[in-house]
N, C-alpha and C positions, 0 to 999 in steps of 0.2 A: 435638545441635547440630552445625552445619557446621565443620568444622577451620577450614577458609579463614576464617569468621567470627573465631575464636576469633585466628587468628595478623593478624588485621587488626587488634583490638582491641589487642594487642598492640604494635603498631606505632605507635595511636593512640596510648598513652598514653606511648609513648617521644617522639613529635615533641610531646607537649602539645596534641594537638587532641580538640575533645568530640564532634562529629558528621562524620560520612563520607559525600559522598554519589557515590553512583555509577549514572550514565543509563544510555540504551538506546541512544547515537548514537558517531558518530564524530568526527572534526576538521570533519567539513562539514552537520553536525546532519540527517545521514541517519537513516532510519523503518529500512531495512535495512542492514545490516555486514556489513561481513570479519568472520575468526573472528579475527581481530587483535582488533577492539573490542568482543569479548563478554564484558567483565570482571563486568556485573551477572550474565550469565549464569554463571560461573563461581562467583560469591561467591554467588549466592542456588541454585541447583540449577534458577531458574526460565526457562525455553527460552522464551515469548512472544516476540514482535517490539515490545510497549509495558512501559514498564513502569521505575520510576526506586527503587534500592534506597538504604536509609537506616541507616546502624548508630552507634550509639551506645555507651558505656562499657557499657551494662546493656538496650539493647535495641535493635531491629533491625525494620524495617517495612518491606515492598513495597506502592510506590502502585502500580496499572495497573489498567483499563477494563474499561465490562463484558466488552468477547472474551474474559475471558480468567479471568475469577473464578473456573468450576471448577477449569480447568487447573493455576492458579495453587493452588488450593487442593490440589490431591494435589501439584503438585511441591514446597511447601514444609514439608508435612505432617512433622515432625519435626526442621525445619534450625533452628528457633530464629527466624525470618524470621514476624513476625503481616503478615496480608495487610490489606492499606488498600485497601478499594473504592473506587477515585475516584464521585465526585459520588453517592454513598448517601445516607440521610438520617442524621447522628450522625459521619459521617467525614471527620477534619478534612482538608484540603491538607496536602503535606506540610512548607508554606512555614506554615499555622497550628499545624501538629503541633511544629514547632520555636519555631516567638513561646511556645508552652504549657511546654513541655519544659526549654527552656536558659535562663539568665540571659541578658540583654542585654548582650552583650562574649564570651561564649563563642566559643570558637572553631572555627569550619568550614572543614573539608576540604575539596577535590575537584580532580582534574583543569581546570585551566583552559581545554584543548584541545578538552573535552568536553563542557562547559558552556556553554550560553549567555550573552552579555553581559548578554541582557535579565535571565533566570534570576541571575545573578551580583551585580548591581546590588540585587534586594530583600534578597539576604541582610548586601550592604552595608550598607544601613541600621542593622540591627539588631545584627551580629555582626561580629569582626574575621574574616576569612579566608586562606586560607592555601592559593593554586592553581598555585603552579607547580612542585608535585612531585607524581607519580604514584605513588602509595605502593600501588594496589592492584595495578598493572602489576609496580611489584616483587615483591611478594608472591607472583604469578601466576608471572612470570620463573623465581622459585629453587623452584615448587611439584614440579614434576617435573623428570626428567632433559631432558627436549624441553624446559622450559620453556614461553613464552608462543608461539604461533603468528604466526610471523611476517610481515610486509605482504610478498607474492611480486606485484609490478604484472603485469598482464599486456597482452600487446599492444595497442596503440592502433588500431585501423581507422579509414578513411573510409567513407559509406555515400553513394549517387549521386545526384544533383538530380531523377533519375527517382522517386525515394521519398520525400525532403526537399520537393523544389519550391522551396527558396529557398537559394540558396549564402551560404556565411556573412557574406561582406562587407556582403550585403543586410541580415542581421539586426542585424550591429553598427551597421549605419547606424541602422537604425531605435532600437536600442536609444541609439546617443546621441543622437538626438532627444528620446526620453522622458527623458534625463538634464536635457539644455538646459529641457525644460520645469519639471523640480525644482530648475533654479539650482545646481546641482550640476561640479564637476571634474572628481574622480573617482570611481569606482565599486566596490569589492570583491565579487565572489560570490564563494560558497564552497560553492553546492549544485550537485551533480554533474550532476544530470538535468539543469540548467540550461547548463552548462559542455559537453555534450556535445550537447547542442540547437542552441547557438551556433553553435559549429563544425562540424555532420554525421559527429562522430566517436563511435566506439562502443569501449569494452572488454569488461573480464569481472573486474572486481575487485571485485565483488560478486555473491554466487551470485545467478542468476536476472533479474540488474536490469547489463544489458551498458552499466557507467557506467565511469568512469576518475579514480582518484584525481589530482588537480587543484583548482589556485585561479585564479582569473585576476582582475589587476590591470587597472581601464580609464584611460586617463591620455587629459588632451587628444591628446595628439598619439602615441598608438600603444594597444595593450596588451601586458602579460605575462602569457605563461600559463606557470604553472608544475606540471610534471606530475611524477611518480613513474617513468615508466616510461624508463631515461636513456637506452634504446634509441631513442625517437619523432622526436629530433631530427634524422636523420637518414634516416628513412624516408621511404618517396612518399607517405603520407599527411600527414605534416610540409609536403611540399612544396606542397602545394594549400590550407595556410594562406594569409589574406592578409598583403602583406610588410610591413603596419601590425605584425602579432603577433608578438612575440619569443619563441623558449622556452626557461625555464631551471628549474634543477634545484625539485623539492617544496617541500623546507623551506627555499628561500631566502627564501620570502616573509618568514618572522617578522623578518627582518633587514633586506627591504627597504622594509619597512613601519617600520621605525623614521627612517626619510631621508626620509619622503614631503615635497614642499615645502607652503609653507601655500598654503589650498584648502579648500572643502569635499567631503567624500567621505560618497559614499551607501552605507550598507551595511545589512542588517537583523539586529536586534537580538537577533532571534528566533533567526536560525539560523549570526551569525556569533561566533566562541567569544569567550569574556572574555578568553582570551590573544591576541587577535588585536589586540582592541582596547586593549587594555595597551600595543603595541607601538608606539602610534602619537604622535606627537611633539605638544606642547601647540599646533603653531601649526596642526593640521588643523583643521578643524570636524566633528562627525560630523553627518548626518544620517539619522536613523531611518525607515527607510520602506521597503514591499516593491520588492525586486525587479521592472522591467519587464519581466525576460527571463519571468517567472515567466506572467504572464497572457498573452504574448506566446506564449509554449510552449502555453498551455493552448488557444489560440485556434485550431484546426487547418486548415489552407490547403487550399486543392482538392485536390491531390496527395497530402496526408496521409490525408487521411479516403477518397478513393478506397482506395488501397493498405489503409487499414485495411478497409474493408470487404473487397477481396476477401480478407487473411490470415483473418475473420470467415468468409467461406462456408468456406475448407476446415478452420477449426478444427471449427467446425459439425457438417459431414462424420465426423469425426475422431469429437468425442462421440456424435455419433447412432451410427455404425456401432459404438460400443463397448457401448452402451445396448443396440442390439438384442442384438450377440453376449452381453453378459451375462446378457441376460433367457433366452436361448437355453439357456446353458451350466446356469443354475441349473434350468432344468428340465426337461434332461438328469442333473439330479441329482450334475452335477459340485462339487468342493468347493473354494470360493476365503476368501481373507482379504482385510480392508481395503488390503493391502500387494499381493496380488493385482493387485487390483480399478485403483488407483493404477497399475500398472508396465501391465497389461491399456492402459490410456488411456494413456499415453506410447509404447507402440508404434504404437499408430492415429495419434497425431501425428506419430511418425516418418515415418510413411510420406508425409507430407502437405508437396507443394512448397513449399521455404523455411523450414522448422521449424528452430529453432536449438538452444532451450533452454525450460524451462517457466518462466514467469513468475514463479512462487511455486511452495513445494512444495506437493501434492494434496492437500487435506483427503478423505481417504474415509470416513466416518463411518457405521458402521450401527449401527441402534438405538440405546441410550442414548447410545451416542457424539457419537452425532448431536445433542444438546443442549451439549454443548462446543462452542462457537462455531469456535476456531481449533484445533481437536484437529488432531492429528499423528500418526498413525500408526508404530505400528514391529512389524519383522518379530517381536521380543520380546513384544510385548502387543498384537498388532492382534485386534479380532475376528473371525470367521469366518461368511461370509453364509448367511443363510437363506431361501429361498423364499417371504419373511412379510415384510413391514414396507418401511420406509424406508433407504435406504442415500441420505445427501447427500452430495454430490461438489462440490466447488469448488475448481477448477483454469483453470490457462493458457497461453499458451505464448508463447513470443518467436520472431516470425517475422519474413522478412528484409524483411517490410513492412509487420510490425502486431506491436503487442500484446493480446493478448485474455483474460478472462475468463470464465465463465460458470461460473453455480451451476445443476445440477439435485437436486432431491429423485426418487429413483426407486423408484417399487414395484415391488419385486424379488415380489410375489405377493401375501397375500389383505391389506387394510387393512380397522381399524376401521372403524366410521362417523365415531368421532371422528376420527380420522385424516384421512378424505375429506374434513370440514367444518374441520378447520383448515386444510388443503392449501388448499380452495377460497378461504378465505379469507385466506391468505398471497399466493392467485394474483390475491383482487381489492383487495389493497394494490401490488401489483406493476402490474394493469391503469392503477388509479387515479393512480400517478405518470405510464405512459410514455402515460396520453392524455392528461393534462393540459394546459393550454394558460393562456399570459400573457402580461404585459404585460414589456417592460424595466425592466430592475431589480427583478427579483425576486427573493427572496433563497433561499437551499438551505436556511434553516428554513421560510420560509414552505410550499417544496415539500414538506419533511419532512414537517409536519402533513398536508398533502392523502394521503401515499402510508398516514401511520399510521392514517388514520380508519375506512378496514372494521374494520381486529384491536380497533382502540378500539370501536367500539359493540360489540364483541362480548366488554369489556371485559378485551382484551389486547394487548401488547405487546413490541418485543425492545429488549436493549439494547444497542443500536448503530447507528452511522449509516444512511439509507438508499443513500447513494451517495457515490463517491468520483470523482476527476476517473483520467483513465486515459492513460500517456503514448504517442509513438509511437513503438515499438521504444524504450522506458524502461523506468521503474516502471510496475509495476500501480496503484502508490497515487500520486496528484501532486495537488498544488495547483495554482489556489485553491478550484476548483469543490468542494465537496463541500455533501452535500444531508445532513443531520444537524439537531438539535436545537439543533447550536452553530456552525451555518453560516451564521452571523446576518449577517454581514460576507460573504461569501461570495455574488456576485450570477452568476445562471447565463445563460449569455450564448450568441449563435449561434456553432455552429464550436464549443464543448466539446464533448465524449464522459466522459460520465460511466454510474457502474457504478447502475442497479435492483435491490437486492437487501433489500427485509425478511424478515421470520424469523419464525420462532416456537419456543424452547426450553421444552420438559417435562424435569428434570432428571432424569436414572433410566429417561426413557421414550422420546423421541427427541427427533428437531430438524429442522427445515424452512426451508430459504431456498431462493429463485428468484429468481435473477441474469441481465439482461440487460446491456450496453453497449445507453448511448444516446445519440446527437447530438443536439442542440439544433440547430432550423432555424426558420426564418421559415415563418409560412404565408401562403398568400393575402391576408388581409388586416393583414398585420403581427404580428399575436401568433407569440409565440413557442411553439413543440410539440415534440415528440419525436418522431425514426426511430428505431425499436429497427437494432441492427444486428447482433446477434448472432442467430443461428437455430438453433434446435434444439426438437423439439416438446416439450411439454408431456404429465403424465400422465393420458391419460383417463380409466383406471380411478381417476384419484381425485379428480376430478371431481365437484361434486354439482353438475349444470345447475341445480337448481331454487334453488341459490342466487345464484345469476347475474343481472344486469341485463337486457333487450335490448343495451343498449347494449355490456355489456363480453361480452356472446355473440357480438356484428357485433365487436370488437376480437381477441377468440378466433380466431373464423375467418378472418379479414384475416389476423391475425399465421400461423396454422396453413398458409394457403393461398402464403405467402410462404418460410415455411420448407419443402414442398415445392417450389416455384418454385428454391431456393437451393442447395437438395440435395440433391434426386433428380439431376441428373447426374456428381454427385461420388463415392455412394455405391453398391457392388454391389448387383448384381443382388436380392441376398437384403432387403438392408438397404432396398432401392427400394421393393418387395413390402412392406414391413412398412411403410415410409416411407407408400406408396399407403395402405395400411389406416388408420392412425390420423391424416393429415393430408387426403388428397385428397379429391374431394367428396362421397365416398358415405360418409366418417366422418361429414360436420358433425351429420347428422342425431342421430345416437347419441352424440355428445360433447353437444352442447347439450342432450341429452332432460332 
């Protein structure tokens, strides 16, 4: 069993409380953290990016999704930690695993900071609570001599109306209009993506995802932003704030949220913390409901999705050129690992105008790896590739005018048959969403069934979303777009860029997804279709044409003919030649055989 466990329980039954629970998020109900708010990671040994730990007097559960159920299963393989498969058949929530568990009046722990209101509210119901002490922080504090890693803010930037398209005044305008149309005062956000979309400001206080810890306050007649970094106030990017916005130090907000005058204030329930709203005086009214900056962000302006496409060609560039040198090197007989393989693809991004930072870290997976959804590689236990099989790679990068994604599966050398026929058909649940075509208002489950239905007749399946909404120069992961089985609510609208990517895991034997970004656009006669926007070919040799439609063989070749149009003049001389071979016209015939 994990010590941390042990000296929590400890602690539990010093304060009188029966349950402990500890998320995966921050003060602003972030998907990614600082290593400041990796306390589940700490007390469970489990590294995921989902995932919500639960400890008790006498026992101890991790909920989190399928990405992550092998993972999860070796990292908690002896801590004492039983894994709760969200939405299995037989595995409760872990909001019914506690109604089953505790008496009605027991009492629960957790961080209030870190919890959502909405979250915080069902347990009211049923149990007394007890949030505004951080007992695991403590814990974590006196565990080593460094102690808990501490919030280091890093610089705040501006990014230029030439990448943006809309200067902030414009956004806020627009955003208290959608306020005025909710009857609404004032407004709280608390999600970062959102706070830095506002304003055209960027940091680095989260690996991978250039956000900046901040809240901002919308009042009739001005707003507060309160940031972390006490250096920003005075900087030139400070200065090109509009002089509507005031800024003042992080944590004043909890204080100035207790003065607010009466009003109604919008805030969402989902992702603003139960100490937030504790804060706030009986004469506010709260009102529950999403974020306008939120769909507002997701809707991407001419200037946005320009720049994204072109950071898209040279990412493009970047992965093909690495693809080929890899194919090259292995059968030269050279000897790489998945850690290789990862750091091989970050230098090809290097080199590629405006690269900043990679989006998320590299899944390089080969072979059985490759059935771990969100596997993570380390130089301690990565595999080492072989001239056979599958190696899947899904990586990104933060560019100074896009964000990008892409999965490829690549055969590094000879594949089964079976191999071929489930490639091919992971590629035509992939064709199946990005030709799709509908009507308005349609929602990301209805899309989800269309993308699932090839693996379904062939009766199989992955589990996990088909698509996620994708920010610009943000998160790789944003709302509200995403295309999922629980994307019910969730309508995909023109001006989104969302990510294409089903799968197929064999546990023990490998894993497959292929990952495109895609725009949502109008077509000629009003329905709504997909641009893929992402390019990089596809593997021939695993292929089987004869399982192919006409139809998604004419989408094959479009899409093939496009990614040489995107990247033969990005990529050398060598990578062109190979580029010519397996895309330009004298392949189609041998790809579609």
């Amino acid at each position: 069993m994990r010590q941390q466990l042990i000296a929590l329980r400890r602690e539990l039954k010093a304060e009188g409380i029966d349950a402990y629970i500890i998320p995966t998020t921050d003060f602003h109900g972030s998907e990614y953290v600082n290593e400041y708010f990796k306390c589940r990671e700490f007390f469970s040994g489990f590294t995921g990016s989902a995932g919500t730990l639960l400890v008790t007097a006498d026992r101890a559960g991790l909920w989190t999704d399928g990405r992550y159920f092998l993972q999860a299963e070796a990292e908690l393989k002896g801590s004492g930690i039983e894994l709760m498969k969200e939405r299995e058949p037989k595995v409760p929530t872990m909001e019914e695993y506690l109604k089953g568990h505790l008496p009605k009046g027991s009492c629960i722990g957790f961080d209030g900071r870190v919890v959502s209101f909405r979250q915080a509210r069902e347990y009211e119901e049923r149990f007394t609570i007890r949030w505004n002490e951080d007992l695991a922080g403590r814990i974590w504090e006196k565990w080593t001599e460094d102690g808990r890693p501490p919030i280091q803010p890093s610089p705040i930037y501006d990014i230029p109306l030439s990448v943006t398209g809309e200067g902030a005044a414009s956004k806020l305008q627009r955003l208290r209009l959608a306020m005025e149309k909710k009857g609404v005062d004032m407004h709280l956000i608390t999600c970062l993506e959102e706070i830095a979309w506002l304003y055209n400001l960027r940091g680095g206080d989260v690996d991978h995802t250039p956000v900046f810890f901040a809240f901002l306050l919308i009042e009739p007649e001005g707003e507060r932003l309160y940031v972390l970094d006490e250096s920003f106030k005075g900087s030139r990017a400070a200065e090109k704030l509009p002089e509507t916005t005031e800024i003042l130090p992080y944590f004043q907000i909890f204080e100035d949220l207790k003065t607010l005058p009466e009003g109604k204030l919008l805030l969402s329930s989902e992702r603003v913390s139960y100490a937030m709203v504790k804060c706030l005086p009986k004469c506010v009214e709260v009102v529950d409901g999403d974020d306008p900056a939120e769909l507002m962000k997701a809707i991407k302006n001419y200037t946005e999705i320009s720049c994204t496409k072109e950071a898209h060609r040279r990412d493009g560039a970047a992965v093909t050129q690495f693809i080929y040198r890899l194919k090259k090197a292995l059968k030269q007989g050279k000897s790489l690992t998945e850690v290789d393989a990862a750091d091989c693809l970050l230098e090809e991004r290097r080199r590629q105008r405006g690269f900043k930072d990679l989006s998320f870290s590299t899944i390089a997976a080969y072979g059985p790896n490759g059935a771990i959804v969100h596997y993570d590689p380390s130089p301690e236990s990565c595999g080492t590739l072989k001239p056979e099989g599958f190696l899947l790679l899904d990586s990104g990068g933060q560019y100074h005018d896009g964000t990008t994604d892409i999965t490829r599966t690549i055969a590094l050398g000879s594949l089964t048959m079976e191999m071929k026929r489930n490639y091919t058909l992971v590629l035509k649940s992939h064709i199946a969403l990005a030709s799709a075509r509908f009507p308005e208002g349609t929602t990301g489950a209805e899309l989800d069934r269309i993308a699932r239905a090839p693996l379904a007749a062939a009766g199989l399946d992955f589990n996990h979303g088909t698509g996620h909404g994708v920010g610009h120069m943000l998160s790789v992961h944003e709302g509200p777009n995403k295309i999922s089985p629980l994307g019910g609510d969730s309508i995909i609208r023109e001006g989104m860029i969302t990510s294409d990517e089903p799968g197929l895991y064999l546990t023990g034997r490998y894993g497959i997804r292929l990952e495109n970004e895609i725009l949502c656009v109008r077509g000629e006669d009003g329905m709504l279709e997909f641009e893929p926007i992402t390019w990089c070919p596809w593997e021939k040799e695993a292929i089987l044409g004869e399982m192919l439609t006409e139809k998604e063989k004419k989408w094959l070749k479009d899409y093939h003919s496009m990614v040489h149009e995107n990247l033969k003049p990005l990529v050398d001389d060598e990578t062109a030649a190979w580029l010519d071979a397996i895309t330009g016209e004298a392949s189609f015939p041998l790809l579609l055989f």
